[in-house]
MARGU-830274 format. One record per residue: x, y, z of N, C-alpha, C in turn. Coordinates in Angstrom, 2 decimals, padded with zeros to 5 digits. Layout:
% MARGU-830274
<node <X Y Z> <X Y Z> <X Y Z>> ...
***
This chain:
% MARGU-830274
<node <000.85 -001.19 000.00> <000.00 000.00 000.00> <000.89 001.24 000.00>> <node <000.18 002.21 -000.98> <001.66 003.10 -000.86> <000.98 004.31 000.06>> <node <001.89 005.35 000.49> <001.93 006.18 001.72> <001.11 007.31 001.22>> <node <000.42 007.54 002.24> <-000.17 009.40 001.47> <000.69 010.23 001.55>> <node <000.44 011.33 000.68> <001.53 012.28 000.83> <000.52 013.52 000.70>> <node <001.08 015.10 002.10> <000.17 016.20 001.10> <000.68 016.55 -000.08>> <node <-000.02 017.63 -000.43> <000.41 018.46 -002.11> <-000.91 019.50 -001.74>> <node <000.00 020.08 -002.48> <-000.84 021.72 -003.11> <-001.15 021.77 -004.42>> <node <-002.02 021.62 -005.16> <-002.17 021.92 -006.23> <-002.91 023.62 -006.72>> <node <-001.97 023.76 -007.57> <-002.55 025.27 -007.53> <-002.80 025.77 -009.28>> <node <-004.08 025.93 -009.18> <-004.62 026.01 -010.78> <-005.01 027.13 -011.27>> <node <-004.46 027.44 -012.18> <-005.12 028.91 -013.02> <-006.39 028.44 -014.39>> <node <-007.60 029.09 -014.06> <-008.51 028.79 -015.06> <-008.33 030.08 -015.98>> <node <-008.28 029.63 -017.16> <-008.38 031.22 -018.15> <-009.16 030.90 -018.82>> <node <-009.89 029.39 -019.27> <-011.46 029.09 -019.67> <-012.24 029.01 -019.17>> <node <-012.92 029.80 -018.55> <-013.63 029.86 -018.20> <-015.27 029.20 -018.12>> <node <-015.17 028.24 -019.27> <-015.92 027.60 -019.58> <-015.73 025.91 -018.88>> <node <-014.67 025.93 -018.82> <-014.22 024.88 -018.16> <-014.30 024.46 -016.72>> <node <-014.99 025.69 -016.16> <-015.60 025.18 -014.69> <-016.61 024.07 -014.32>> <node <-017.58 023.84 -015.21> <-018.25 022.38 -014.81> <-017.27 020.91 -014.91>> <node <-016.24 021.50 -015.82> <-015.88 019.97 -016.10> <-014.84 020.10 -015.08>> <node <-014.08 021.31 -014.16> <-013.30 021.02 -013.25> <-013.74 021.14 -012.19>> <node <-014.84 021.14 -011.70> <-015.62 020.30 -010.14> <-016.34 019.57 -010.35>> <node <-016.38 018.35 -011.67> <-016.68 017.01 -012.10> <-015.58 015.95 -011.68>> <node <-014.26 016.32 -011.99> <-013.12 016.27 -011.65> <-013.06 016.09 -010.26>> <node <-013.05 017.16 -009.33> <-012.63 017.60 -008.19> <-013.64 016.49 -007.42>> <node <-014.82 016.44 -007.81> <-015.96 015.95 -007.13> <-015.26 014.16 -006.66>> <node <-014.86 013.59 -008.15> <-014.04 012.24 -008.43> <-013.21 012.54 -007.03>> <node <-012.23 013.05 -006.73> <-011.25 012.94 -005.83> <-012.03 013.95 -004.72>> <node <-012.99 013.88 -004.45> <-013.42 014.80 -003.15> <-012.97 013.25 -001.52>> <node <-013.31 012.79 -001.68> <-012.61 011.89 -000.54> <-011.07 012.22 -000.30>> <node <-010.41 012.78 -000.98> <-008.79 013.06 -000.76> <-008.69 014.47 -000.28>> <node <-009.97 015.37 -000.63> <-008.96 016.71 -000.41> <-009.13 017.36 000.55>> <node <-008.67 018.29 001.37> <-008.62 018.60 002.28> <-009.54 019.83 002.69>> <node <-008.88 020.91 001.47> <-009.26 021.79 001.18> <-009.32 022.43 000.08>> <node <-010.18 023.68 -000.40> <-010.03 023.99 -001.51> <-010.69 025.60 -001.66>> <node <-009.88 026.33 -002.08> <-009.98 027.85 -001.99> <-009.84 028.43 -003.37>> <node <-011.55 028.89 -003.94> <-011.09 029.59 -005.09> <-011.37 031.29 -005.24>> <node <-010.57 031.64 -006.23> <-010.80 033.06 -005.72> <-011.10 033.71 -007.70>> <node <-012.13 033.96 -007.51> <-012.84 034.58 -009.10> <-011.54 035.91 -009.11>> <node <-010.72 036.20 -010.19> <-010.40 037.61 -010.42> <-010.71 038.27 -011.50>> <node <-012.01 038.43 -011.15> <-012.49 039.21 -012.38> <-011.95 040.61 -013.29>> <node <-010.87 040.99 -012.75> <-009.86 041.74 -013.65> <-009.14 041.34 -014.96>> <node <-009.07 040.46 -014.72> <-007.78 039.50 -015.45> <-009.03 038.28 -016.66>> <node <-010.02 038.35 -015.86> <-010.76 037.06 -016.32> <-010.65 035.74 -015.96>> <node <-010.09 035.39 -015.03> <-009.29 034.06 -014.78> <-009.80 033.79 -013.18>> <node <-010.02 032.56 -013.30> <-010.34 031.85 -011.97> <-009.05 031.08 -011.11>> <node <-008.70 031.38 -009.89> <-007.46 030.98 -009.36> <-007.60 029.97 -007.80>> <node <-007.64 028.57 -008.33> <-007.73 027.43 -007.15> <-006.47 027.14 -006.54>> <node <-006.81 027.21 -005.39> <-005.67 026.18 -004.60> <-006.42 025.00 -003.69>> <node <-005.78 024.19 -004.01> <-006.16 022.84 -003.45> <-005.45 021.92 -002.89>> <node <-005.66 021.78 -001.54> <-004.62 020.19 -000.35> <-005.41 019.59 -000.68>> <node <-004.45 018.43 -000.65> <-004.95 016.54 -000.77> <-003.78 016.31 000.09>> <node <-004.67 015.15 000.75> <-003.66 014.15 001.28> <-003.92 012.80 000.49>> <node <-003.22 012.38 -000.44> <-003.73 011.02 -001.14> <-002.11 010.44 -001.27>> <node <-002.43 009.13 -001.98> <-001.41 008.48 -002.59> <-000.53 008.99 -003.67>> <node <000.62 009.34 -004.20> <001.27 009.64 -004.97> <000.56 009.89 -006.20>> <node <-000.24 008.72 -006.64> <-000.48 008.38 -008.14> <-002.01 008.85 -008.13>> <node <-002.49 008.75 -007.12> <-004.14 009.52 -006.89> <-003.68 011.23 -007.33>> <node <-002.66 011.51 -006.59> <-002.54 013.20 -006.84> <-002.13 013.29 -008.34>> <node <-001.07 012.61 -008.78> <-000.96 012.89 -010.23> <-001.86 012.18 -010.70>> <node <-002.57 012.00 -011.15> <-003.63 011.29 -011.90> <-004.99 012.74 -011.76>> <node <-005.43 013.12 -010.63> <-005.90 014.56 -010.52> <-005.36 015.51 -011.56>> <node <-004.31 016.07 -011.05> <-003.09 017.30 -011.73> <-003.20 016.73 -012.84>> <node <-002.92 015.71 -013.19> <-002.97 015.22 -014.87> <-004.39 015.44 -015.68>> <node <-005.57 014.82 -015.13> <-006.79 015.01 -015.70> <-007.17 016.70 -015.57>> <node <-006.63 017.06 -014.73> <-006.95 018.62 -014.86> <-005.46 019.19 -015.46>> <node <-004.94 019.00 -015.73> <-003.98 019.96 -016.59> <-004.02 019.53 -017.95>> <node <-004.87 018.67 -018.38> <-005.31 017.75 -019.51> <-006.06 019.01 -020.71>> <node <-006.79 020.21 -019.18> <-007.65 020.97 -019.98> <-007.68 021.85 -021.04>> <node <-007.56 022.23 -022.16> <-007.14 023.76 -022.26> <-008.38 024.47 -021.52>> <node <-007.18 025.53 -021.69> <-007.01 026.78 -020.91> <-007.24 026.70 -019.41>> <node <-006.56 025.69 -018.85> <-006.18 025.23 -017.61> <-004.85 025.01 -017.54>> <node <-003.97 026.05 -015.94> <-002.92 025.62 -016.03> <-003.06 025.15 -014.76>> <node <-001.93 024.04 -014.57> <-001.81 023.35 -013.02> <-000.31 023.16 -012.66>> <node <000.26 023.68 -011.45> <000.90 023.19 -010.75> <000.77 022.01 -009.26>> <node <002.03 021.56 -008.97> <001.67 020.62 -007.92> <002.82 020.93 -007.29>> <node <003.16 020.89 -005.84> <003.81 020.75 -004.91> <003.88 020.07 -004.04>> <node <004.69 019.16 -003.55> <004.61 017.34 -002.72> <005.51 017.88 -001.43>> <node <004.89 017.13 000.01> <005.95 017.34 001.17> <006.35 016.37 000.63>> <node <007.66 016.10 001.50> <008.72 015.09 001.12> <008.24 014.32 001.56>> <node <009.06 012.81 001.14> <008.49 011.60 001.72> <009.11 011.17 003.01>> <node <008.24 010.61 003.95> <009.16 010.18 004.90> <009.95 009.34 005.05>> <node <010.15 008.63 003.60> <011.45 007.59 003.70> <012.76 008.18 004.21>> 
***
């Protein structure tokens, strides 16, 4: 069984159209996440998420992947270290 790890995933929407299909997404991995903070900036046009999970390695990339899959979706990820 492999170890959970947190992460931050932190997403920039600039399609805006793409919001149903990314809390279709989110909904899939709602048992993992911790939290999730989005902030509309309607200046710019762009929607800006940050999101903790505590999941398995391959649960978090498999997320970050199906959502950075999108256009006009960008995603970063950030991992604590492992405790090996």
């Amino acid at each position: 069984m492999q170890e959970n790890r947190l992460a931050l995933i932190g997403i920039i929407v600039e399609d805006l159209t793409k919001a149903n299909t990314i809390n279709d997404i989110l909904h899939e991995y709602g048992s993992y996440i911790v939290s999730i903070m989005g902030i509309p900036y309607k200046t710019r046009g762009v929607s800006l998420i940050s999101i903790i999970i505590d999941a398995p390695t391959n649960v978090i990339n498999s997320l970050s992947g199906k959502l950075g899959m999108l256009e006009g979706v960008n995603v970063k990820t950030s991992y604590t270290k492992s405790k090996e």
